[in-house]
C-alpha angles and dihedrals in degrees: 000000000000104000091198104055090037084065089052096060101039083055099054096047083053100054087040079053088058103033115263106101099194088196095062096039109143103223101241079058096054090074103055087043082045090062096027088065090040087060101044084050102056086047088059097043083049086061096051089052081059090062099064130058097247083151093105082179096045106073090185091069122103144180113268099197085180101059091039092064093055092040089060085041090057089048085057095060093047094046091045083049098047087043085052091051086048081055086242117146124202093269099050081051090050086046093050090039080058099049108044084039092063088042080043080056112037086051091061089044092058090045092250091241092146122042104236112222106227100004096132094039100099085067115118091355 
């Protein structure tokens, strides 16, 4: 079984559940859901955030491991979601993966010392 694709799925069955159906998203619509998943996501990064003591001044805050894990799993949903709304499936996400990981790469390889300008162009054309 594909995982990725099984999220995928699972996470479009979930949002028709609720009644956005990425796969049927009239384009005018895709910019208002693309935002709509950006926020929800940097309210849930906001939230794992939460679960660790980044307070350097407050000495009562921990690290909640726990909460953490379902913070990045809820950062999961959003993100399949925002990538359905792209019109991207899991397979197209797992190509350009691919793809920006090997220029991720080559750039440390060449020290990244200059920003080359379009180097990762070339990604998902």
């Amino acid at each position: 079984m594909d995982i990725l694709k099984d999220m995928f799925d699972k996470q479009a069955q979930l949002n028709r559940r609720i009644g956005v159906d990425t796969t049927q998203m009239p384009e005018e619509e895709q910019p208002k859901w693309i935002l709509n998943y950006c926020r929800a996501m940097s309210q849930e990064i906001a939230e794992l955030t939460d679960s660790v003591p980044w307070k350097w001044w407050a000495k009562y805050q921990t690290y909640n491991k726990q909460n953490a894990r379902v913070e990045i799993v809820d950062l999961f949903h959003f993100l399949i979601s925002l990538a359905q709304v792209a019109g991207l499936t899991a397979e197209d996400v797992h190509r350009l993966y691919m793809e920006k990981n090997k220029v991720n790469f080559q750039r440390q390889d060449s020290g990244y010392a200059i920003k080359q300008q379009g180097d990762d162009k070339h990604i998902g054309a």
